[in-house]
C-alpha positions in Angstrom: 0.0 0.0 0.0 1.0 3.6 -0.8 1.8 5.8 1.7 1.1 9.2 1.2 3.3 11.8 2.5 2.8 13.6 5.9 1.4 17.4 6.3 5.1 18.4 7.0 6.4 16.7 4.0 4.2 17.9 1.6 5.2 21.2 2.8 8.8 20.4 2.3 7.8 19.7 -1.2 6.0 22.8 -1.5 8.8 24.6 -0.1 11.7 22.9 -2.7 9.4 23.7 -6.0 8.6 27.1 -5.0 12.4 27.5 -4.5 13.0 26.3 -7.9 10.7 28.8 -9.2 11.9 31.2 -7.4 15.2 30.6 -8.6 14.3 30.3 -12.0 12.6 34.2 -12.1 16.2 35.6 -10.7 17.1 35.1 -14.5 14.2 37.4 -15.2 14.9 39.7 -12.7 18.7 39.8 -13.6 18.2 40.4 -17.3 15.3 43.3 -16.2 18.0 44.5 -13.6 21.3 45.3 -15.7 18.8 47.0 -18.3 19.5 49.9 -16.2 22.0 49.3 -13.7 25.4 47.9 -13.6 26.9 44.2 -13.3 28.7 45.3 -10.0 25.4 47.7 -8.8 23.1 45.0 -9.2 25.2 42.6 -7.5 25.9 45.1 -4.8 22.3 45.7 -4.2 21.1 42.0 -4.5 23.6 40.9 -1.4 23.6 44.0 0.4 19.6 43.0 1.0 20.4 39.3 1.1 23.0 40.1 3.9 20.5 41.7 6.0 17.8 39.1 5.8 20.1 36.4 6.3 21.7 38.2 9.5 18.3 38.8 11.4 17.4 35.2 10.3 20.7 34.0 11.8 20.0 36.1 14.4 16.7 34.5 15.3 17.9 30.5 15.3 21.0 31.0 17.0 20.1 33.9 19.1 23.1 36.0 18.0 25.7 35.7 15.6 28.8 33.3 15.8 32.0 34.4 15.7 34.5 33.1 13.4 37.7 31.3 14.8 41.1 32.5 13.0 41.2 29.3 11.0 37.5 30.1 9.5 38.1 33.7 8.1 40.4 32.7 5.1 37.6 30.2 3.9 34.8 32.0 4.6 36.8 35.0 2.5 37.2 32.3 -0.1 33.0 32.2 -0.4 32.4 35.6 -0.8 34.9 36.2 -3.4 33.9 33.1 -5.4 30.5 32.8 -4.4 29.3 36.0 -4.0 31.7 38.6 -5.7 32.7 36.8 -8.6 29.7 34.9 -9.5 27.4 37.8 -9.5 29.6 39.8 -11.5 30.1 37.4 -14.0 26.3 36.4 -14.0 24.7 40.2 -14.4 27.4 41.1 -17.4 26.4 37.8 -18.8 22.6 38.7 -18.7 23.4 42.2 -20.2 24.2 40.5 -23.7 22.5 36.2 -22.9 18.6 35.9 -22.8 17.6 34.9 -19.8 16.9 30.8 -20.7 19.8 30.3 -22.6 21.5 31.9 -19.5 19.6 29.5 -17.1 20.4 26.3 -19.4 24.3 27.2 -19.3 24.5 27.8 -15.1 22.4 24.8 -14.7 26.0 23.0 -16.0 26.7 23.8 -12.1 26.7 20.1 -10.8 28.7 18.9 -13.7 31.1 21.4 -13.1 30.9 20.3 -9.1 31.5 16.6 -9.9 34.6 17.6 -11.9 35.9 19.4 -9.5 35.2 17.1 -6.8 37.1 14.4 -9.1 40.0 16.7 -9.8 40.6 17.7 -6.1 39.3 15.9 -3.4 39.6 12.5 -5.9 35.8 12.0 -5.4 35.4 8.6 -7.5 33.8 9.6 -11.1 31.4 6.7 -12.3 30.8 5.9 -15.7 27.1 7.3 -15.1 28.4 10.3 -14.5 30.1 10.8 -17.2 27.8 10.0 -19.5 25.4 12.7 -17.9 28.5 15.1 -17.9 28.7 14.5 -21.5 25.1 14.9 -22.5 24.8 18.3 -20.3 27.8 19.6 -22.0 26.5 18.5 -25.5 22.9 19.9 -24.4 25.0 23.6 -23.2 26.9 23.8 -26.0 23.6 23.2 -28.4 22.1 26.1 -26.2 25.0 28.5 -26.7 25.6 27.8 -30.2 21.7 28.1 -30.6 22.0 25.1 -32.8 25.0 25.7 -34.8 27.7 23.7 -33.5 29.7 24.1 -36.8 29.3 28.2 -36.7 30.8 27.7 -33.0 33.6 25.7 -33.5 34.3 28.0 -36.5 34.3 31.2 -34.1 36.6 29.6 -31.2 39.2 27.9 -34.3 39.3 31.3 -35.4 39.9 32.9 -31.8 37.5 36.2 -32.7 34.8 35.4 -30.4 32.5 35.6 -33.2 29.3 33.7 -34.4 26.9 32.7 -31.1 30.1 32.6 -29.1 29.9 36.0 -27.3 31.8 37.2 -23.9 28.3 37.2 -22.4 28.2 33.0 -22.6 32.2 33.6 -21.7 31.2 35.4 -18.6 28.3 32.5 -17.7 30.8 29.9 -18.0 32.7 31.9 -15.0 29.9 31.9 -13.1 29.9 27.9 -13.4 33.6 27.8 -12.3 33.1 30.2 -9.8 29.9 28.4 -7.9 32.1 25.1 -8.4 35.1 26.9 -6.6 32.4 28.3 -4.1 30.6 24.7 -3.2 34.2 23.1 -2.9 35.3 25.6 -0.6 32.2 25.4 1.3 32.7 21.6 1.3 35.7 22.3 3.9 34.2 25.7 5.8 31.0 23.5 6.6 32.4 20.9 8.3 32.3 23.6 11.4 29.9 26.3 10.2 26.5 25.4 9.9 25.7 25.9 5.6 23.2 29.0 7.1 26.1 30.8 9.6 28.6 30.1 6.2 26.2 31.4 3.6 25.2 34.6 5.6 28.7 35.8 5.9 29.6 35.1 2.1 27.1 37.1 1.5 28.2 39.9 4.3 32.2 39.3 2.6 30.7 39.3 -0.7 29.1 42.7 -0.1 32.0 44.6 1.0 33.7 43.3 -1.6 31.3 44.3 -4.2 30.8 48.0 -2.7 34.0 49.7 -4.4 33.7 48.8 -7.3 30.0 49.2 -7.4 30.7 52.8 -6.1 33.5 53.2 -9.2 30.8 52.2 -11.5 27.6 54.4 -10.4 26.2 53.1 -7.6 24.8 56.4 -6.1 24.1 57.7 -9.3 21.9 54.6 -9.8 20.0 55.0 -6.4 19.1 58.6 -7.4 17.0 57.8 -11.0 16.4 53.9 -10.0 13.5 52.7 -12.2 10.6 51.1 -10.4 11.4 47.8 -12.0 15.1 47.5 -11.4 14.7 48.3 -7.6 11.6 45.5 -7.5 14.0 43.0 -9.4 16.8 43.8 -7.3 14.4 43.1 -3.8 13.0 40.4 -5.8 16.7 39.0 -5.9 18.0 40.1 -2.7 14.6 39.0 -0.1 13.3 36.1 -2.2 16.2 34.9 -4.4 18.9 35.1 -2.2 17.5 34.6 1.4 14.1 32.9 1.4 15.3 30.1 -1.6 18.6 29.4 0.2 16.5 28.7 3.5 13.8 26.9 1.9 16.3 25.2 0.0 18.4 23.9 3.1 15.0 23.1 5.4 14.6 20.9 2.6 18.3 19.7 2.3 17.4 18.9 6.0 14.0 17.0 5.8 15.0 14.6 3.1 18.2 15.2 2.4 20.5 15.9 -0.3 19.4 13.3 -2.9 16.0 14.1 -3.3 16.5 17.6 -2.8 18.9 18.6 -5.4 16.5 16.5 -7.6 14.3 19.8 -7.5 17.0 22.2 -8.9 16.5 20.5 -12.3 13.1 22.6 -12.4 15.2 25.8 -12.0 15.9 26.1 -16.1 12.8 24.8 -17.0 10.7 27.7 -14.6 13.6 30.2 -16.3 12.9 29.3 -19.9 8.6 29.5 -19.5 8.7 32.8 -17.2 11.4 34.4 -19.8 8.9 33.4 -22.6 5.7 34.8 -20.7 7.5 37.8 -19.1 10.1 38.6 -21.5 8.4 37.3 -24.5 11.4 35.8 -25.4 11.1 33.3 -28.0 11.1 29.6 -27.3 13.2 28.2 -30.4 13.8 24.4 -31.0 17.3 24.8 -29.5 16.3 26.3 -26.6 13.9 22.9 -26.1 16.5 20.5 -27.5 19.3 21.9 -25.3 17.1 21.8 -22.3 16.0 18.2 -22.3 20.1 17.2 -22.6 21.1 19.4 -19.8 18.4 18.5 -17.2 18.7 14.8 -18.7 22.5 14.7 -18.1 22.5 16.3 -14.7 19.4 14.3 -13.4 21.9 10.9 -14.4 25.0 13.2 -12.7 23.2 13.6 -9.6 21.8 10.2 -9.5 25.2 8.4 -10.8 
């Protein structure tokens, strides 16, 4: 007999979908963001508010905030500039130029990129499985950024122009892949003694201050004085429920059935980015958005299982 799931699971489930969702409409609200605003002044902005809202909720569950030990400030540095710093930057000056599902099918390459790296330096043991789905979601990306025309992108890179579909915005989204991989291998060592809420919180306070200079070199108050009304609701729509609600939804679910099954969820993340772009955006949904989709959800759904 069928069980069916208990009042708190269902809202786990709840929780994980509306997270993916939610994740998937920070593409949107990216791409509306650096429409008027910096890379660095949108970034700034999104973690500035994240910071907050993950301090008071810190605040709240362990009635105060920790303090780092000595040995715990190098690596937690390590998160903001990966994690916070340099994939922000690289992810709004990659949605100035990407649409926003193309750009969601290339960062969801994230735990392919995380499997090769744990392979490469913690010798995590890399199944056949898994390669095959690392294969497939890099055939599926490249489909996606070529838009199709794998011949006219091996043309552009063998002539070393950056020309064709090949642009430095799908440069710049490839970053962000290697710098969330160098952010979730670093974490893999801070977390063993922070708890992934204390960690994220202050790579996102780190990543903040690190983001403020330049941000200020590029505009930022200059930006706050003729804001548009729909940059500064896409940059709280990042900051409150992007950033801080889907990282805690996303770890209460990481929690209540575990790692697995949750990170099963995240393969709705493109698939929410590509039909929200196409209703809100209007951005076209082209055969090679569709056929690169199903290879890169297919290959990481046999990467995570593998």
């Amino acid at each position: 007999m069928t069980q069916t799931a208990s009042p708190t699971l269902r809202i786990t489930y709840l929780k994980l979908i509306a997270t993916a969702l939610i994740w998937g409409g920070t593409f949107i609200a990216g791409r509306i963001a650096v429409q008027t605003l910096g890379a660095f002044t949108a970034a700034f902005l999104r973690f500035a508010i994240a910071s907050l809202c993950l301090l008071l909720v810190v605040w709240r569950v362990h009635g105060g905030i920790p303090r780092l030990q000595a040995s715990q400030r190098w690596t937690v540095l390590g998160l903001g500039l990966t994690g916070i710093f340099g994939y922000n930057a690289l992810f709004f000056g990659g949605l100035q130029t990407v649409e926003a599902g193309r750009a969601s099918l290339i960062i969801a390459l994230n735990p392919v990129a995380i499997a090769l790296g744990a392979a490469l330096f913690f010798k995590e043991r890399l199944t056949r499985a898994k390669g095959i789905g690392i294969a497939i979601s890099l055939f599926g990306a490249l489909w996606v950024i070529s838009k199709g025309h794998l011949q006219t992108l091996v043309s552009s890179l063998s002539m070393g122009n950056g020309a064709g579909a090949f642009g430095w915005g799908e440069v710049m989204l490839i970053g962000c892949v290697v710098s969330w991989m160098s952010y979730t291998l670093i974490g893999k060592a801070v977390m063993r003694s922070l708890s992934p809420l204390v960690a994220s919180a202050y790579a996102c306070w780190v990543g903040s201050v690190l983001l403020l200079p330049v941000a200020l070199h590029e505009g930022l108050w200059q930006a706050l004085q003729s804001m548009q009304p729909s940059a500064f609701s896409s940059v709280l729509y990042l900051g409150v429920l992007g950033s801080a609600v889907g990282f805690c939804w996303y770890y209460d679910g990481l929690k209540a059935i575990g790692p697995a099954q949750a990170s099963a969820f995240i393969n709705l993340v493109p698939v929410s980015a590509i039909l929200l772009a196409a209703v809100v955006l209007r951005e076209p949904l082209t055969p090679s958005i569709a056929i690169g989709a199903i290879l890169v959800i297919l290959g990481v759904s046999v990467t995570n299982r593998a």
